[in-house]
C-alpha positions in Angstrom: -38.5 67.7 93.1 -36.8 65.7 90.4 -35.1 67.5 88.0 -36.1 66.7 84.2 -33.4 66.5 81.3 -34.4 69.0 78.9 -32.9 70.2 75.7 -32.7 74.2 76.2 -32.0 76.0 73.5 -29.7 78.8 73.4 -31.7 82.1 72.6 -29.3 84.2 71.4 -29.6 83.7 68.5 -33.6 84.1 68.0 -33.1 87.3 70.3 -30.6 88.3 67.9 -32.3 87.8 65.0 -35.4 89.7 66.3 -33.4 93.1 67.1 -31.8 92.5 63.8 -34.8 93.3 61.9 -35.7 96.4 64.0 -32.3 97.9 64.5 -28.2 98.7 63.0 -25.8 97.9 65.7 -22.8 100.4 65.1 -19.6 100.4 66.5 -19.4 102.5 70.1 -17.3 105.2 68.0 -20.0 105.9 65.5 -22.9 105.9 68.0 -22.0 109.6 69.2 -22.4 110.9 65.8 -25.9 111.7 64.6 -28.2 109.2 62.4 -27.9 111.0 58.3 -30.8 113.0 58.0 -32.5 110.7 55.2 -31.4 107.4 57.2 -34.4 105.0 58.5 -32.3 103.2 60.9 -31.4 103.7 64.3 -28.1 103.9 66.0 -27.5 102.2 68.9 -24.0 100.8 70.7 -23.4 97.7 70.9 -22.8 97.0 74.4 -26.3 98.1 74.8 -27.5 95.6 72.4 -25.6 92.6 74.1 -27.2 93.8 77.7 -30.8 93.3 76.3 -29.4 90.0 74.4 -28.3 88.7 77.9 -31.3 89.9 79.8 -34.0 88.8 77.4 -31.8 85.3 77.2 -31.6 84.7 81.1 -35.7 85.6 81.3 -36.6 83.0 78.9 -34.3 80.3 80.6 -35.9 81.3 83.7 -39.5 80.9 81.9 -38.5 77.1 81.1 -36.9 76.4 84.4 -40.3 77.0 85.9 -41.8 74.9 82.8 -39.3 71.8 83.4 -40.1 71.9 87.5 -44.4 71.8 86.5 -43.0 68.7 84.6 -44.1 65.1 85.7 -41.2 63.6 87.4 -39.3 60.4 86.0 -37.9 57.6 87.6 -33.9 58.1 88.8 -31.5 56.3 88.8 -31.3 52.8 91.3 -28.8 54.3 93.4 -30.5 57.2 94.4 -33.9 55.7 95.2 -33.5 55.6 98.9 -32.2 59.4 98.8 -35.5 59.8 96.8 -37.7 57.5 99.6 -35.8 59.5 102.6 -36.7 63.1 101.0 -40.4 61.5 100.6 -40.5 60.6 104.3 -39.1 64.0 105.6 -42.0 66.0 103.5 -44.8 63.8 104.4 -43.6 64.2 108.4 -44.0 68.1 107.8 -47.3 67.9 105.6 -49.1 64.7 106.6 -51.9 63.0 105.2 -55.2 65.0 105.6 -56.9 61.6 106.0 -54.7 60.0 108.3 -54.9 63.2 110.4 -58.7 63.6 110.4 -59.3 63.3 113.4 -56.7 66.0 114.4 -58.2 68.8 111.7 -62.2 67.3 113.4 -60.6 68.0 116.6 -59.7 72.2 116.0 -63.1 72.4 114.1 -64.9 72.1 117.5 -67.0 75.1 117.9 -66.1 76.6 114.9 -67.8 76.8 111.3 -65.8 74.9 108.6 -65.6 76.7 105.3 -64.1 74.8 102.5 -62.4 75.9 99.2 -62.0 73.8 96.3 -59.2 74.0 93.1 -60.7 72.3 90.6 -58.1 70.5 88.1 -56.1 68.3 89.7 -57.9 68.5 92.5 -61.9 67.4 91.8 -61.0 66.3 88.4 -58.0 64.4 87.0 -54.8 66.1 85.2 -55.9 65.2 81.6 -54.0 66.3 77.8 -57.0 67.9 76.8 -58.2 70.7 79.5 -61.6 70.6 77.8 -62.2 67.2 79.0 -61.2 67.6 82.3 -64.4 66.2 83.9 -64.9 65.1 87.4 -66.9 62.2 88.3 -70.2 61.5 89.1 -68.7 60.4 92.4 -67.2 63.5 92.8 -69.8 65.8 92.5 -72.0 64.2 94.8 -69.5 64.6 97.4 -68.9 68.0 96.3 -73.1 68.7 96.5 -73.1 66.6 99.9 -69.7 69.0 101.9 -72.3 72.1 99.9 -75.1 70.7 102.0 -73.3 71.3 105.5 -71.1 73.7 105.1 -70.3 77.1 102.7 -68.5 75.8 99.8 -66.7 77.7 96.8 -65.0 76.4 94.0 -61.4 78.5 93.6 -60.1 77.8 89.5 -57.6 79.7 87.3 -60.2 78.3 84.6 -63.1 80.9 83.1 -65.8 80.9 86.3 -68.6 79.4 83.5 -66.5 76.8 82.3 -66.1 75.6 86.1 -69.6 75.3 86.8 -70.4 73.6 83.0 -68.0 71.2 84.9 -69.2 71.2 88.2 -73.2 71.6 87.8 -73.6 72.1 91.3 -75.6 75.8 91.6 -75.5 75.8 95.2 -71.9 76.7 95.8 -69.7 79.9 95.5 -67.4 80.3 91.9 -64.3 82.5 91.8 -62.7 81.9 87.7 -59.8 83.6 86.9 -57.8 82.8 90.2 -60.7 85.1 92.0 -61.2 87.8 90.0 -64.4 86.5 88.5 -66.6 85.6 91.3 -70.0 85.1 92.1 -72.3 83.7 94.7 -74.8 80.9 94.4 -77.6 80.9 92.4 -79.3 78.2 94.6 -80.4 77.9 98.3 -79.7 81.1 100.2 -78.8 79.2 103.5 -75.2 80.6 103.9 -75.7 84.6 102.1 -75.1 87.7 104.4 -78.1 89.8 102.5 -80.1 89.4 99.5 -77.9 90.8 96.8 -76.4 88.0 95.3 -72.9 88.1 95.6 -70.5 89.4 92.2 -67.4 90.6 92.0 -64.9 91.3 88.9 -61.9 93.5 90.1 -60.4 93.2 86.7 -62.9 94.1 84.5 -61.3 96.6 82.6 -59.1 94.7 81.1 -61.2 92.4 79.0 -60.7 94.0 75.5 -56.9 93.6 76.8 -57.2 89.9 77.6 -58.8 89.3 74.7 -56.5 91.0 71.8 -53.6 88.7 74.0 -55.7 85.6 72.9 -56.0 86.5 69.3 -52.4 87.2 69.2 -51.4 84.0 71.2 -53.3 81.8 68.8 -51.7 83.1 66.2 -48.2 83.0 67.5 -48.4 79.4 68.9 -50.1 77.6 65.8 -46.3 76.5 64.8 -45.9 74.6 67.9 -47.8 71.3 67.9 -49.7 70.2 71.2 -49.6 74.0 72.6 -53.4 75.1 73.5 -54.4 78.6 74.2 -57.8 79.3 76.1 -59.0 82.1 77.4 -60.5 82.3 81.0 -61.7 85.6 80.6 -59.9 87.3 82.8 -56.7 85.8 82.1 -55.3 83.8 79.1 -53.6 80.0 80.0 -51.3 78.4 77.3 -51.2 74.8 78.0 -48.0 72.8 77.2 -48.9 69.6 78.3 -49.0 68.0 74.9 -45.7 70.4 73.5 -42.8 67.7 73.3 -39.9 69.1 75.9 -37.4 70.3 73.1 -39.9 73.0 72.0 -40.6 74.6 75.4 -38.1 77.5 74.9 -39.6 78.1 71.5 -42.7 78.6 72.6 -41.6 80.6 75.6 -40.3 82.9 73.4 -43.5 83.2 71.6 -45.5 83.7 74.9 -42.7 86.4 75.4 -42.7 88.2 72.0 -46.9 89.0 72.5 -46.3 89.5 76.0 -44.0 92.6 75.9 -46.4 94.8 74.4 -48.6 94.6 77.1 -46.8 95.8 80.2 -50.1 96.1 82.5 -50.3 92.3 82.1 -47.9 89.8 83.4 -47.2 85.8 83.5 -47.4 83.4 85.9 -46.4 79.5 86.4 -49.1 76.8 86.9 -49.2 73.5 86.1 -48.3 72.5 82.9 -49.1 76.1 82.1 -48.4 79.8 81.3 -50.7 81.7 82.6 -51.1 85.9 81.8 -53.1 87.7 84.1 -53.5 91.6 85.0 -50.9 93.2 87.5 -53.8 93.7 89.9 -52.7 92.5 92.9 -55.0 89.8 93.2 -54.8 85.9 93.5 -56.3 82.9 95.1 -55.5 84.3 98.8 -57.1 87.1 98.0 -60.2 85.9 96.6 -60.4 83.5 99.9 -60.5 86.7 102.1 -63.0 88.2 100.2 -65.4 85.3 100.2 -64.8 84.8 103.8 -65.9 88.7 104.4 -69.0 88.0 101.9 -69.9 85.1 104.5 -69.8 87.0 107.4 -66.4 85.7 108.9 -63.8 88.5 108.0 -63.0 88.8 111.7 -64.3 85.7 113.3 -62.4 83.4 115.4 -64.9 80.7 115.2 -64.4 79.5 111.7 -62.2 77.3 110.2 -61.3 77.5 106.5 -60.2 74.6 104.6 -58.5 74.9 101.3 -57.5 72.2 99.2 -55.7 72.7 96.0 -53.1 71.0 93.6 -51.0 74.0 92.0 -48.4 76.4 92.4 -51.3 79.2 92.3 -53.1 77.8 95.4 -50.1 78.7 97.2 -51.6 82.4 97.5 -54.6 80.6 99.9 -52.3 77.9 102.1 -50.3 81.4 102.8 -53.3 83.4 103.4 -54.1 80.8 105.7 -50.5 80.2 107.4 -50.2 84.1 107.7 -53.7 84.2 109.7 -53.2 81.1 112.0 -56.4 80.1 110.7 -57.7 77.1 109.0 -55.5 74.7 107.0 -54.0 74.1 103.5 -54.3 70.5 102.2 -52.1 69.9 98.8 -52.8 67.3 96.5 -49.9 66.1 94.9 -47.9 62.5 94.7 -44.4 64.4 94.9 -42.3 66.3 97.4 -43.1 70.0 97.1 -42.5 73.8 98.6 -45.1 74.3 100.1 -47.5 76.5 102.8 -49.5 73.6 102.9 -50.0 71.9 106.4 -51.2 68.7 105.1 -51.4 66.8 101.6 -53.5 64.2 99.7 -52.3 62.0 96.9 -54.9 62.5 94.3 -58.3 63.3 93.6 -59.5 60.4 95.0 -58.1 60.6 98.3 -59.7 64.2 97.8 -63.1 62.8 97.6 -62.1 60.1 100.6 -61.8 63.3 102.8 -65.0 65.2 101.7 -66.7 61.8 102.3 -65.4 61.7 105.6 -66.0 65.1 106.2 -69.7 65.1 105.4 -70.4 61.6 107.6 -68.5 62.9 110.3 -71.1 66.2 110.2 -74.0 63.8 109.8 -73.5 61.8 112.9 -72.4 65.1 114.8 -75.7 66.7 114.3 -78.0 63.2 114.6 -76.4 63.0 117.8 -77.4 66.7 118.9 -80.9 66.1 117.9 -81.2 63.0 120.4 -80.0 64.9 123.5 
């Protein structure tokens, strides 16, 4: 991953200035003694004061380390193109192309029922400045309705699970928003449901009136930063700094911070060009896989074979849910070099629609061919 140059700014000094306004810092002598009975301040040593400094400091760097690594990556310097072209090579030996390996993923499907999982940003649709336009193609979807036609489909978003199918349009597939805590079944064509009750599930629904106070307090707290968008997905709240020039990433980290610390029972996690806060519950992406997997009937089967193809750090949870079972394959989409529990990669989402093509003609002509013996 190329590293970006970024102009970090130090954060003691806004630290500071925030436990200024709360508290007295006192000299360790005069700490022992107690606070005068009519006093409204505090006492509190100042080696104590410097520890919380420090830690709230190194937090906030770490925050936009994780920011700077989501970044798009620049061009190096000349003399380091062929270590750049070498690292390339190595990855894509260890994570090949999903369409140059086809036939090898065709080959482990035999006798098995192939399940796939779609991301959505990045992965149906283009990366775009404005998440509200991130729209796929008509192309797309009919690739998306045709892979829906032949096999159990669901589409797997950090986005708000209504938004995604405004997007998608397609009623015949699974929706988990909210990195899987907001799913639900289809509303169309019963061919691949386990019982007549449609399939819902919201593990996080208590904290809605949570999630949305954290929204209202986020728009607020971000309007000074131009280019930083706050939307809430329901179950979580994603602040997009795609359009927030470089030099004000640790400014607005800090803001994402201050509203954050009030709410211990919520915490925040890296995407894509975004900061994501979501409930402690332990659920993700992986988990939300398992749990459709069970809703299909295959929680324990050893003839299915799930395919999950995502762009972003968050779909991690699924290629290791995957990985960890022995079971079906992660395909990442991404241009770059990346950590990843991935076993194979696309470049983009046309290369992603390429596959689902293939995918669907290669099901075709499998099942013409049954029907003539």
């Amino acid at each position: 991953m190329t590293k970006q140059n970024v102009v970090v700014h130090d954060t003691r000094a806004v630290a500071k200035s925030a436990l200024n306004m709360a508290i007295t810092v006192v000299p360790q002598s005069a700490a022992s003694k107690p606070p005068h009975p009519t006093g409204r301040y505090i006492a509190i040593s100042r080696k104590k004061v410097i520890k919380k400094l420090e830690i709230e400091r190194s937090r906030i760097n770490a925050w936009v380390d994780s920011m700077r690594a989501s970044s798009p990556t620049h061009l190096r310097p000349t003399v380091r193109v062929s270590v750049t072209t070498d690292d390339h090579a190595s990855w894509i030996l260890r994570h090949p192309s999903a369409l140059r390996m086809f036939d090898q993923i065709i080959n482990s499907s035999k006798g098995k029922q192939i399940v796939m999982f779609l991301d959505y940003d990045g992965t149906l649709s283009p990366i775009v400045d404005d998440p509200d336009r991130a729209f796929m193609s008509e192309q797309m979807r009919a690739a998306v309705k045709q892979v829906a036609k032949y096999f159990p489909t669901a589409i797997v978003s950090g986005r708000c699970r209504d938004k995604v199918y405004r997007f998608v349009r397609l009623a015949e597939l699974y929706y988990a928003g909210s990195h899987g805590m907001d799913i639900k079944g289809p509303t169309k064509g019963p061919k691949y449901r386990t019982g007549k009750k449609a399939v819902i599930f919201q593990p996080a629904s208590e904290f809605l009136p949570m999630i949305d106070e954290v929204y209202k307090a986020l728009l607020e707290k971000t309007k000074s930063t131009p280019g930083a968008k706050v939307e809430n997905n329901k179950f979580c709240v994603s602040v997009h700094f795609r359009c927030v020039d470089e030099k004000r990433w640790t400014s607005l980290a800090e803001q994402v911070r201050s509203v954050l610390k009030d709410y211990p029972k919520l915490r925040l996690t890296q995407g894509r060009k975004v900061l994501e806060i979501r409930p402690t519950i332990k659920w993700d992406k992986g988990k939300a896989l398992e749990f459709l997997l069970d809703s299909l009937g295959f929680a324990n089967c050893s003839d299915v074979l799930p395919v999950y193809i995502g762009d972003d750090r968050t779909d991690e949870d699924a290629f290791k849910v995957l990985r960890d079972r022995g079971q079906g394959f992660g395909i990442l989409v991404s241009k770059t070099p990346k950590d990843t529990n991935a076993s194979y990669s696309l470049r983009e989402p046309s290369e992603v629609k390429d596959f689902l093509d293939r995918l669907v003609e290669w099901k075709r002509l499998s099942m013409e061919e049954l029907s003539r013996m």
